[in-house]
N, C-alpha and C positions, 0 to 999 in steps of 0.2 A: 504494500500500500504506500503509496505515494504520499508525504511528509509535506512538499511546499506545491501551491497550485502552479500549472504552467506560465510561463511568462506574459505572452501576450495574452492570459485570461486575468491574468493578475494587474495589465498594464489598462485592457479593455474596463475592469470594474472602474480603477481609480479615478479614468477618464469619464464614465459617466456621471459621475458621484463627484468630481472637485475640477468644477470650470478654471482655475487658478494651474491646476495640473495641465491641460489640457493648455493652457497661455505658456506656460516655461516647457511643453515640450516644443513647440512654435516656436519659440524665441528661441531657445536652444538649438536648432535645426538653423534658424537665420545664422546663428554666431558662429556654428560651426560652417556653416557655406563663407562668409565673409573671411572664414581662418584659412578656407583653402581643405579643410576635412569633409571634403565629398561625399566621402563613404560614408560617416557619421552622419552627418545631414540626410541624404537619403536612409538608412535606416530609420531614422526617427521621424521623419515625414511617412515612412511603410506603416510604421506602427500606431501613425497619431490616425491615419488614414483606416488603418485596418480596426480602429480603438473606435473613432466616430462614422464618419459618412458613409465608407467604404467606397469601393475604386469606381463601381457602377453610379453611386450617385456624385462621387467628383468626377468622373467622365461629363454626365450629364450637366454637372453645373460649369465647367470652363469646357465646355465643346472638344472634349482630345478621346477619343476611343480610350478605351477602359485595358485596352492588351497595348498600348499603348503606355499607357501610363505605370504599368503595372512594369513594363520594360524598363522605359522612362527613371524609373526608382530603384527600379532590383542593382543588386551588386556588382555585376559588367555594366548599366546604363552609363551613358553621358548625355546628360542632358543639354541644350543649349538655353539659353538664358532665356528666349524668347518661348520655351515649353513650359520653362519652373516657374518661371514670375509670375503668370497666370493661377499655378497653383498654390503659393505662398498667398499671392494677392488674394486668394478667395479665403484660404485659411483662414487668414487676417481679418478680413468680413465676418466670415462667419463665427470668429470666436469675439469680436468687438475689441480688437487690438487697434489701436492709433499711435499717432506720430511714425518715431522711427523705426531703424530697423528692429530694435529689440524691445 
């Protein structure tokens, strides 16, 4: 029997239950992309994705196919600027983030 819950169901609870959570993995993901931590960044945007909206309803809200974005994020992706800005930009909406980057 299994002792600690899996990761992403442990990351999924906290992000429905503490909008604060859900603001510092966003800002987090921003700081790590402005550091040049790609990898980190995209992970944390997979799981803030996979924790709230999921890949089907941010496809549908910035217009990019959902195997797309799911590429876009995974761990070989490189995304270009003008793919992820849309997707941070909506993050940002949707969690009621303003001013800068963090």
């Amino acid at each position: 029997m299994a002792l600690t819950r899996d990761f992403k169901d442990t990351v999924k609870a906290r992000a429905e239950r503490d909008p604060e959570f859900r603001k510092a993995l966003v800002a987090e993901a921003q700081e790590c992309l402005l550091n040049n931590d790609f990898a980190t960044a995209k992970a944390i945007l997979r799981d803030y994705i996979n924790a709230t909206i999921g890949f089907e309803g941010l496809a549908q809200a910035v217009g990019t196919p959902s195997k797309s974005l799911i590429r876009m994020l995974g761990p070989r992706g490189n995304p270009q600027a003008k793919s992820i800005l849309p997707v941070i930009a909506f993050i940002r909406q949707r969690e009621h983030m303003t001013g800068g980057p963090v």
